[in-house]
C-alpha positions as CSV (number, residue, x, y, z in Angstrom):
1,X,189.3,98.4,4.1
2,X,190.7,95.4,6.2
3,X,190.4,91.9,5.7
4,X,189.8,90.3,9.3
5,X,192.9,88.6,8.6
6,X,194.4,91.8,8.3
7,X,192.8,93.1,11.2
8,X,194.0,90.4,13.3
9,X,197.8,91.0,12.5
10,X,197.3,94.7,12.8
11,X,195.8,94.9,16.3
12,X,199.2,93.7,17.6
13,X,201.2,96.5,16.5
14,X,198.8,98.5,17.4
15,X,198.7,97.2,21.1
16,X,202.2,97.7,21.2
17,X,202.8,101.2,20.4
18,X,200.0,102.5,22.7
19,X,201.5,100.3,25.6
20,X,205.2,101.4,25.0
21,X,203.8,105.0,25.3
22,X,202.4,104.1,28.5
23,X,205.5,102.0,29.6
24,X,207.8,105.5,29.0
25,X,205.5,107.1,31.0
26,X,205.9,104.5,33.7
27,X,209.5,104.3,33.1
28,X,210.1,108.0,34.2
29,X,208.1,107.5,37.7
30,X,209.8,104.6,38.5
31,X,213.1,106.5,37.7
32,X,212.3,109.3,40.1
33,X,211.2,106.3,42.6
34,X,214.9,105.1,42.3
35,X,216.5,108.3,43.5
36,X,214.2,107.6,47.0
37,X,216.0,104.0,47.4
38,X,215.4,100.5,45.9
39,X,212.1,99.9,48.6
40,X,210.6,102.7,47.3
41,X,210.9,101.9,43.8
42,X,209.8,98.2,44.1
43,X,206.2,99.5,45.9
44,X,206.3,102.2,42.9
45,X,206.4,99.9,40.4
46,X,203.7,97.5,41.7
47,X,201.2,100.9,42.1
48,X,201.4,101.9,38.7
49,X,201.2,97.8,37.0
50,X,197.7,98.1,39.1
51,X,196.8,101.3,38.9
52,X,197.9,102.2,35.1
53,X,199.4,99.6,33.0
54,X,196.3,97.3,34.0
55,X,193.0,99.5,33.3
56,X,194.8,101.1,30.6
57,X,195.0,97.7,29.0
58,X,191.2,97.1,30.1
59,X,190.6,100.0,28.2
60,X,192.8,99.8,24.8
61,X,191.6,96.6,24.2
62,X,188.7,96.9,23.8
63,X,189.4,100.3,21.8
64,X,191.6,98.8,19.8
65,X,189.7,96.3,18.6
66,X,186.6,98.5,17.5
67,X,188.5,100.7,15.5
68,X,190.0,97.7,13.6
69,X,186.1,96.4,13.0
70,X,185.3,99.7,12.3
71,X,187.9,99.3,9.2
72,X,187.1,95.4,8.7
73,X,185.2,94.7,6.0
74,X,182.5,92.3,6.5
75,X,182.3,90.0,3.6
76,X,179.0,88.4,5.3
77,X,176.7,91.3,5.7
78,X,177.2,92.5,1.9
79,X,177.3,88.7,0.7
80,X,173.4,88.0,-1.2
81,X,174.6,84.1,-1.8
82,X,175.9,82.7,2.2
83,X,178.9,80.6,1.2
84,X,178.9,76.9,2.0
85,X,177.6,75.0,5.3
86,X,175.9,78.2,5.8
87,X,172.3,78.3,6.7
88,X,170.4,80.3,3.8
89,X,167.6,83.1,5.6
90,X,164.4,82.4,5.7
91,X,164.5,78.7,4.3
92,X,162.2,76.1,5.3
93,X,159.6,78.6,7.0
């Protein structure tokens, strides 16, 4: 299990690796774009930042970050005593 600490540091190599996949991928459009002039490679690259590199992010983010919660241990749901400045359930009622 991860500490949220843990979990924080770990989401950006994570992010990383699944957007350089996506980058290589990018990478061998936009070369086969060059070989049709340097136009046609500039209007290539802007279709694929909208059209993958965005909603992909949209998508692994969000991904991401669930599968690191997934793995995150929550010290306050398995806590009986709340630490301090915490509000103690059911008090006061």
């Amino acid at each position: 299990m991860l500490t949220p600490r843990q979990a924080r540091f770990a989401f950006l190599p994570l992010m990383l690796v699944a957007m350089s996949a996506l980058i290589g991928l990018a990478v061998v459009v936009f070369r086969q774009g060059l070989s049709q002039g340097p136009e046609e490679a500039w209007m290539l690259a802007w279709v694929l930042a909208f059209t993958i590199a965005l909603p992909a992010a949209m998508l692994l983010m969000p991904t991401i970050s669930a599968v690191l919660a997934h793995y995150t241990r929550d010290d306050k749901r398995h806590a009986i005593i709340p630490r301090v400045g915490e509000k103690v359930p059911g008090a006061g009622q």
